[in-house]
C-alpha positions in Angstrom: -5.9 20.8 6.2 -9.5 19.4 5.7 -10.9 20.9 8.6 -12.0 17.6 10.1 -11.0 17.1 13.7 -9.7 13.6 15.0 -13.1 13.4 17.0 -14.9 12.7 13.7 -13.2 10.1 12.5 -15.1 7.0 12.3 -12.4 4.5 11.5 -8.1 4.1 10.9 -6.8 1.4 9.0 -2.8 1.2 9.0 -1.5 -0.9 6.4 1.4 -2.3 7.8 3.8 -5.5 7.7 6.4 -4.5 9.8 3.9 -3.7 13.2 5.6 -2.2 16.7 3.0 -4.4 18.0 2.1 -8.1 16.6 -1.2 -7.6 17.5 -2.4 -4.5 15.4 -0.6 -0.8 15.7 -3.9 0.9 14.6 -6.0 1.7 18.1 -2.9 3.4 19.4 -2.1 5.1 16.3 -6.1 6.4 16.9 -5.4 6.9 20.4 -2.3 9.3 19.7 -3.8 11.3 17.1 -6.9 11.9 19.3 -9.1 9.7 17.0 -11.2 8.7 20.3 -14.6 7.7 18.4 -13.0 5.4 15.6 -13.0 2.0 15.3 -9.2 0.6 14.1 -7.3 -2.2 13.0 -4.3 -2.9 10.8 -4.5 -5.1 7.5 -1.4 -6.8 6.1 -0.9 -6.8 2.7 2.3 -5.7 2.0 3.6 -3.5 -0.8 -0.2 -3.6 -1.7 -1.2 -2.5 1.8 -1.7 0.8 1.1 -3.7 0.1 -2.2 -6.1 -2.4 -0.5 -6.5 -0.3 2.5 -7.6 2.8 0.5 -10.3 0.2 -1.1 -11.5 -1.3 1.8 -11.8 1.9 3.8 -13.9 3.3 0.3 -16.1 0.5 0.9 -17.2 1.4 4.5 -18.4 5.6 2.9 -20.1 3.4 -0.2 -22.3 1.5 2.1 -23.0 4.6 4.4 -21.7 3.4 7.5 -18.5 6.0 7.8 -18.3 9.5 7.1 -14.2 9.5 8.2 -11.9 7.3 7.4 -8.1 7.5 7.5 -6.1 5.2 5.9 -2.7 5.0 6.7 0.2 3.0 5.0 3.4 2.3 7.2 6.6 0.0 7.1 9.9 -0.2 8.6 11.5 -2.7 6.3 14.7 -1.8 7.3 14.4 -3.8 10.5 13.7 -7.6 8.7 16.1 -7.4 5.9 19.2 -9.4 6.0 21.7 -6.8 5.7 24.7 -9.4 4.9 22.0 -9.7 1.6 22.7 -7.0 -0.6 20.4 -7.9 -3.2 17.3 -7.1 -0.7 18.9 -4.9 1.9 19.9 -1.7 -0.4 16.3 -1.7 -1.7 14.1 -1.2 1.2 13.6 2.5 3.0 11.2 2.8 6.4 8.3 5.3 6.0 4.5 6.4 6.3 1.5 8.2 4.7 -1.6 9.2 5.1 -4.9 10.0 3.3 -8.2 11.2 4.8 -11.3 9.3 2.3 -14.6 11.2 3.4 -18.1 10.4 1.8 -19.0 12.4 -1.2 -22.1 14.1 -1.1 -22.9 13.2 -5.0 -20.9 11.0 -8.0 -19.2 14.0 -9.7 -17.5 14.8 -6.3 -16.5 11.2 -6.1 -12.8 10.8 -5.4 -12.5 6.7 -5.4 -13.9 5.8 -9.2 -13.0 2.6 -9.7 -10.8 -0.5 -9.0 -9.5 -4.0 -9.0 -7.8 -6.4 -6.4 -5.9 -9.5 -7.0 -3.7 -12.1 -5.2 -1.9 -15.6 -5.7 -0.5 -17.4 -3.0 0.6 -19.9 -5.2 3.6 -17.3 -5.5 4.0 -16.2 -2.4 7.5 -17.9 -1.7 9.0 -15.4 -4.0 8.5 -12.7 -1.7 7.8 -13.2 1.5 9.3 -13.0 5.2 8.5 -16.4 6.9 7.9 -17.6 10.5 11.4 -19.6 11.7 10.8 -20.2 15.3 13.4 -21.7 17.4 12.4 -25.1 19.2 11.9 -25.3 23.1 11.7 -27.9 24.8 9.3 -27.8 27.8 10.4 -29.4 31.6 8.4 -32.5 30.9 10.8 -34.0 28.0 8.0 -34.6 26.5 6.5 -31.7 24.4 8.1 -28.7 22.2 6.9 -25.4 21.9 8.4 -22.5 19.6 10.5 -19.3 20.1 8.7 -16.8 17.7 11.2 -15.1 15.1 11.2 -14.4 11.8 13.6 -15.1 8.8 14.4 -12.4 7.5 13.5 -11.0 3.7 13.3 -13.4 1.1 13.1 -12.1 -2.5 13.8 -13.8 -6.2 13.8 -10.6 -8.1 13.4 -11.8 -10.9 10.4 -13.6 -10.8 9.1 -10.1 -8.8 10.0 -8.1 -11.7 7.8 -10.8 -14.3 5.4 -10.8 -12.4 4.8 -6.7 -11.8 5.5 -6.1 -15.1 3.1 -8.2 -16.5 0.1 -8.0 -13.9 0.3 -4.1 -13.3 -0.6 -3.0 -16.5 -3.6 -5.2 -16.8 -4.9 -4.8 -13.7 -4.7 -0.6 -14.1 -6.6 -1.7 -17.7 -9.1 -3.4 -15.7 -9.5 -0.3 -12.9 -10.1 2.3 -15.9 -12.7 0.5 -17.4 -14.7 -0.3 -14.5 -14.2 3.6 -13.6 -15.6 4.0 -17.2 -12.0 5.8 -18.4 -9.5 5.3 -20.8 -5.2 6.1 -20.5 -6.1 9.4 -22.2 -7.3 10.2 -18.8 -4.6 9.9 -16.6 -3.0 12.9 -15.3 -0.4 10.9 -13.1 0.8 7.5 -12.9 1.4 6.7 -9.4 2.9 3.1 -8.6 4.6 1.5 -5.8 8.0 2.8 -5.8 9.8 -0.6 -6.0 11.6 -0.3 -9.0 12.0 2.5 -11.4 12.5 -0.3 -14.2 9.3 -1.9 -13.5 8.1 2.1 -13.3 9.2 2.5 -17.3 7.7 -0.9 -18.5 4.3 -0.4 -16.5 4.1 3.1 -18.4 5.3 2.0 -22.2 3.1 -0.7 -21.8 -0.1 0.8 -21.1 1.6 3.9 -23.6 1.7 6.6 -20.7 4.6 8.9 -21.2 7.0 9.0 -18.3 6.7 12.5 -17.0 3.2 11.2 -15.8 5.0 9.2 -13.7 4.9 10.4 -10.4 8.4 8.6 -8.4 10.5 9.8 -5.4 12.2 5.9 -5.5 15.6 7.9 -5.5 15.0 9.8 -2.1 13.4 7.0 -0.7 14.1 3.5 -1.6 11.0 1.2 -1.2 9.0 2.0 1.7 6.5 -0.7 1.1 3.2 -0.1 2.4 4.2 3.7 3.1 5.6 4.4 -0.6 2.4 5.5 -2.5 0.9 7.9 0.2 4.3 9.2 0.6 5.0 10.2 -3.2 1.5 11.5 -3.2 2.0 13.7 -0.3 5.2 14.5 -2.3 3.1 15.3 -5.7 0.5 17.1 -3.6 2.6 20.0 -2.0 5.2 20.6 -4.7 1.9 21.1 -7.2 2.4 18.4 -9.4 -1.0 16.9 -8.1 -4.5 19.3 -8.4 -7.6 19.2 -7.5 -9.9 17.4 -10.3 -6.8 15.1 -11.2 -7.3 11.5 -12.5 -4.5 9.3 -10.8 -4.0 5.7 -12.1 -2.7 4.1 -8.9 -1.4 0.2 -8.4 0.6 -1.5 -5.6 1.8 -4.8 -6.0 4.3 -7.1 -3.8 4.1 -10.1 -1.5 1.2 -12.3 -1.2 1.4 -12.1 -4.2 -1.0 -9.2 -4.3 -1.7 -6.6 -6.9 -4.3 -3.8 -7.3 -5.1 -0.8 -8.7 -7.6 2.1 -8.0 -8.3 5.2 -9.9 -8.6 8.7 -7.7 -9.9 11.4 -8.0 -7.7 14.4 -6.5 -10.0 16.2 -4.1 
């Protein structure tokens, strides 16, 4: 444990696209963890959720204005695939993680030390999960409203797997060398666990061996937002993980959104 109660924390992010609610799962996450004091909200992202909510919850201890803040990735997948579709519905697993960011009291105890966000929508057909309501038509004959529902899991794999492949190992370039660090640093490798392919290519390419590679994409298919804190949990409690570790960290998927953020293990 960290020996920080839920009173204390100041905000919860859940990164989620799969929401019990439509309007945000994160205040009664708060509410049910005892979080009373902290401000929360969900953020959609996707398979990046996770990646972009650890950034954006950093950038609330940078300024000062949070001492706590959990971030939380979570997605049950399982639920919008189309399971008559078995080149999306195999792939996807329903899961969560958690981390606990706190402010560091100097730069060498610094846990978040650098990063780098990106997103084209110009892509975002070849991922996504779209809107299909069904038409109503109101008593008046007049007017038409919609029954909200959603499609279902829409995927060209291929296209995903260009575009990961090529985008991941630049944007991890671009992370390092704002965090001032080169691949000699990296203890672990820690991607989304979409593909263990895209896994091997991501690592050759930036010429990190694979048993840096931290995966559990075998146990757990892809959990989306939930897949990196969940395979860091992993990495944490069977020791792979320790304290002082650098871990090169990118999620990438829908939007299309990719990222990276090199850690610190504290």
């Amino acid at each position: 444990g960290t020996g920080v109660s839920p009173e204390e924390i100041d905000l919860v992010i859940v990164a989620t696209s799969s929401p019990d609610d439509l309007f945000g799962d994160a205040p009664a996450v708060a509410a049910a963890i005892g979080a009373k004091n902290a401000a929360a909200f969900d953020l959609t992202a996707a398979c990046s959720g996770f990646l972009f909510a650890l950034v954006t919850g950093s950038q609330f201890l940078n300024s000062g204005t949070y001492k706590n803040v959990l971030v939380i990735g979570a997605d049950a997948l399982s639920r919008w695939v189309d399971w008559s579709d078995r080149n999306v519905c195999i792939l996807f697993g329903d899961g969560a993680g958690a981390v606990l960011l706190q402010a560091a009291d100097s730069e060498s105890e610094a846990g978040v030390l650098g990063f780098e966000l990106h997103s084209n929508g110009l892509d975002a057909d070849k991922l996504s999960l779209p809107y299909s309501g069904k038409t109503i038509e109101l008593a008046d004959g007049k007017h038409t409203v919609t029954g909200g529902a959603y499609k279902g899991i829409g995927m060209d794999g291929r296209s995903v797997y260009k575009f990961a492949t090529r985008e991941v190992p630049r944007v991890l370039s671009e992370a390092l060398a704002n965090a001032g660090l080169t691949v000699d640093d990296v203890d672990h490798l820690l991607l989304h666990q979409a593909n263990i392919r895209i896994m091997e290519t991501v690592a050759q390419r930036l010429g990190i061996d694979f048993d840096k590679v931290i995966t559990n994409l075998d146990q757990n298919g892809n959990t989306s937002a939930g897949s990196i804190p969940i395979a860091l949990s992993e990495a944490v409690a069977n020791g792979k993980v320790k304290k002082g570790d650098i871990i090169a960290c990118s999620g990438f998927g829908a939007g299309l959104s990719w990222g990276a953020v090199i850690l610190r293990w504290g």
